[in-house]
N, C-alpha and C positions, 0 to 999 in steps of 0.2 A: 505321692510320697515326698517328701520333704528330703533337701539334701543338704551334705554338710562339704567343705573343702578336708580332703584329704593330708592332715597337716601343713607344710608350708608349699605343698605340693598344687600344680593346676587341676587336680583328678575333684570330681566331683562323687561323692560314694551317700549312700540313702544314710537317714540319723537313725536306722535301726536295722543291723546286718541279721543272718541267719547263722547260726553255728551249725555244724555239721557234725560235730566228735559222733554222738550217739549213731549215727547211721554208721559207723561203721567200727563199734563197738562189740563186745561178747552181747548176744541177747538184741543185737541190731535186727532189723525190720527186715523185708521181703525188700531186694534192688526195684523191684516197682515201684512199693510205697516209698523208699524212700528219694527216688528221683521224681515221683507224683509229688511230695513235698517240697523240693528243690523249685519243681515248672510254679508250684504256688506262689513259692516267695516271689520268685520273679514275675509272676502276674498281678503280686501286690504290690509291686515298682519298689521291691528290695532288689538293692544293684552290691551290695557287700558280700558275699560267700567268702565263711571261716573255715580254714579246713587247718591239717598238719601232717607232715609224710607217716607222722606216730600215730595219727585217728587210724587204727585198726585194730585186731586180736592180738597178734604177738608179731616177732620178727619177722615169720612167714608171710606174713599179712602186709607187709610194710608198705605205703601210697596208696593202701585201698581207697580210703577219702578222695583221694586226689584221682583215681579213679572216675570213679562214682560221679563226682563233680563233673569235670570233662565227658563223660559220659550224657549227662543230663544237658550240658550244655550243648553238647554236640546235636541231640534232639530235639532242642526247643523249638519252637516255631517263630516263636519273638523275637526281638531286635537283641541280642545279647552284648553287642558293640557297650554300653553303656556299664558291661558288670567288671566289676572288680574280684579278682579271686585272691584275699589272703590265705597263705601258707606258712608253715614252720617248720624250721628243723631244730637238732637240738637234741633231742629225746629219745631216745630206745624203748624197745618193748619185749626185751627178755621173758619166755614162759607169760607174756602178761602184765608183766610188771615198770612200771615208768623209770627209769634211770637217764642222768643225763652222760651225752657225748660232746664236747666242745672241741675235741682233737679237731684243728682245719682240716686236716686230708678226708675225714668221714665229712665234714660239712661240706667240704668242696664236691666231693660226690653224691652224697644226699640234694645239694642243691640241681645235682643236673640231672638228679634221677623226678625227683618232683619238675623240674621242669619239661621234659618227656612226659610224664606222667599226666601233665594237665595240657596236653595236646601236642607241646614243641613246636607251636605254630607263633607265637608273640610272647614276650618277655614274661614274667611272674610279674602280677602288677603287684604283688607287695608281699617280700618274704621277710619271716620273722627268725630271729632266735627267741629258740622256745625257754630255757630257762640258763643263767651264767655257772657252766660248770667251771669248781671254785680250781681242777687241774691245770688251766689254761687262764689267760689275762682277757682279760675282753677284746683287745687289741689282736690279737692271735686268732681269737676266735672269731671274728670278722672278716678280718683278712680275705678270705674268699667270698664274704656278700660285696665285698667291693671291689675283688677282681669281676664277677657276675654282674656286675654291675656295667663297670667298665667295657665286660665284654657283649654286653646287650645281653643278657641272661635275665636278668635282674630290675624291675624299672625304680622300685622303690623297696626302703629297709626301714625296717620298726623290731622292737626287741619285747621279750616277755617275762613278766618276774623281775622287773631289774626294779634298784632302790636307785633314788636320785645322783648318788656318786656314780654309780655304775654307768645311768643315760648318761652323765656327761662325758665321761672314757668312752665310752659308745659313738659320740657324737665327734669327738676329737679323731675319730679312726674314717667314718664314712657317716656321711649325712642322714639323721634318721625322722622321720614322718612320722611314726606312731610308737607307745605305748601299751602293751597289754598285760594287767596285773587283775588279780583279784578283788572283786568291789561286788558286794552285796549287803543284803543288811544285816549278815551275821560279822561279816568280812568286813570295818569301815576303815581299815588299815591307809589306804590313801588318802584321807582326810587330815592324816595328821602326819605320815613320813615325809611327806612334802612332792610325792610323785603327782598328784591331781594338781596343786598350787603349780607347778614347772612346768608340767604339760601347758598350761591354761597361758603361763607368763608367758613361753617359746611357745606357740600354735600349733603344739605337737597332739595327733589324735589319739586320745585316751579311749579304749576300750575296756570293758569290763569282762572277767573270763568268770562264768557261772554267776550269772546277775541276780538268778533267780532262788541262789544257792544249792544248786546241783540237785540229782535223784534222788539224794538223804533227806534234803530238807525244802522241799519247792512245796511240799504238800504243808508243811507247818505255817509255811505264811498265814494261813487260815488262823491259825493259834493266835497271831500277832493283834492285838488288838486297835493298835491305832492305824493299822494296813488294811483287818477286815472291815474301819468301821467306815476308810474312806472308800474302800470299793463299795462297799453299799451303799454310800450317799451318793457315788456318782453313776450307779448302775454299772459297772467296769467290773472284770476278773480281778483279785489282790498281785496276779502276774500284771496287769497293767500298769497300778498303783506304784509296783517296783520298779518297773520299768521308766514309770515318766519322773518319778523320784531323780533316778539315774542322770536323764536325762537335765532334770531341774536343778543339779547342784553344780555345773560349769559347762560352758556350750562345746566346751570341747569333747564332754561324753557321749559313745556312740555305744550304746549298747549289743551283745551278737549273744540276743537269747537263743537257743538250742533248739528245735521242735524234729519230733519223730512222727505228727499227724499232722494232717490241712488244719484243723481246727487250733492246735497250736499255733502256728504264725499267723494264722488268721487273728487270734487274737493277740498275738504280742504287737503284731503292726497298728493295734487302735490305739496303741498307748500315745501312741504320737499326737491323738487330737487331745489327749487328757492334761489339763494344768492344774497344777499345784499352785497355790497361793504357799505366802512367805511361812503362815501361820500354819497351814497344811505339813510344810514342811520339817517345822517344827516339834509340829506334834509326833511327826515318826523318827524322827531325828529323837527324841524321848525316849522313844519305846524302845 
């Protein structure tokens, strides 16, 4: 597996994480299969795990992810030393429903409950905010990733959903490493709000959230013509096609496609050997 540097950071993380939301969603998997998926990635030398204290059902449910993860890692038989667990806070799940919370005092607690949650043994190697609720200034709502920080809670800070004003308020409060907004091929919003160009200029890691365009629409890449026509000339799933796309349009994109089976990241991790030419690129960039 090929690795990328973790923004301006010494951490070394795989060029194609695993997302975890769905394992611990309504309609998630059996905790076997879904920590039998977790041992895969990591036996396909993905060293990235996506999680968020909000990957679960509702409130009741809150850290199940983060759970689940620690859990599986606690199991493994492998060298785990090498993995990286990003986490977020941010987010509520009222009855089920996504809302955000930016108030510090819920973030400063949400961040020490995920950090318990994912062992309590060594810092969060990378916590995010999950999206800038508009109650609170960015500044405010940081505030305690960079007390956790300071306090060895915390090793690295990355933000999610933020537009380029926002990263730089962000950046002016506590030092941040990555990026995570939405980028797929229904989704090419970064290509042009200037978040993908800024990432690339400062060597901040961009990550793509729903690469493949979520449960709605991962099955229609089929539909897409200049997607089905290059997975068939390279004998590749149209998920890999998307995937090295991703990949191919700044070295700072690190993709965390999502998978609920082995045969999922089994195939999102061959994307990594598939290249695109300029023309290739082109051509979907059309479509």
């Amino acid at each position: 597996m090929k690795r990328k540097k973790l923004g301006n950071s010494n951490f070394n993380i795989s060029a194609i994480g695993l997302g975890c939301m769905p394992l611990s969603l309504s309609g998630r998997p059996p905790e076997s299969q879904a920590i039998a998926v977790i041992h895969r990635a990591l036996d396909l030398g993905v060293t990235l795990i996506d999680t968020a204290d909000s990957y679960c059902e509702d409130q009741s449910d809150k850290h199940h992810n983060e759970h689940l993860i620690a859990k599986a890692l606690q199991g493994y038989t492998g060298d785990i030393r090498p993995v990286t667990v990003a986490t977020k806070g941010g987010l509520m799940r009222p009855q089920g429903a996504w809302t955000r919370n930016g108030n510090p005092h819920h973030l400063r607690k949400t961040i020490h409950e995920s950090f318990e949650a994912l062992g309590g043994n060594h810092p969060i190697d990378l916590w995010q905010y999950h999206s800038p609720d508009p109650a609170y200034t960015i500044e405010a709502a940081l505030a305690p990733a960079k007390e956790a920080v300071e306090a060895g809670i915390i090793r690295f800070v990355g933000v999610s959903n933020f537009s380029v004003e926002q990263l730089k308020r962000a950046r002016d409060t506590v030092e941040i490493v990555s990026v995570q907004n939405q980028y797929n091929p229904w989704h090419r919003q970064p290509e042009s709000d200037g978040v993908l160009e800024y990432c690339e200029a400062e060597n901040l890691t961009f990550f793509p959230w729903s690469p493949l365009g979520g449960s709605r629409r991962v099955t229609s890449l089929q539909d897409m013509p200049a997607i089905a026509s290059l997975a068939a000339e390279k004998n590749v799933s149209v998920y890999c096609i998307v995937l090295a796309w991703l990949m191919a349009k700044s070295p700072c994109v690190v993709p965390i496609p999502a998978a609920t089976k082995l045969s999922s990241i089994e195939d999102s991790v061959k994307a990594i050997e598939v290249k695109l030419t300029d023309e290739e690129l082109q051509k979907i960039a059309a479509s």
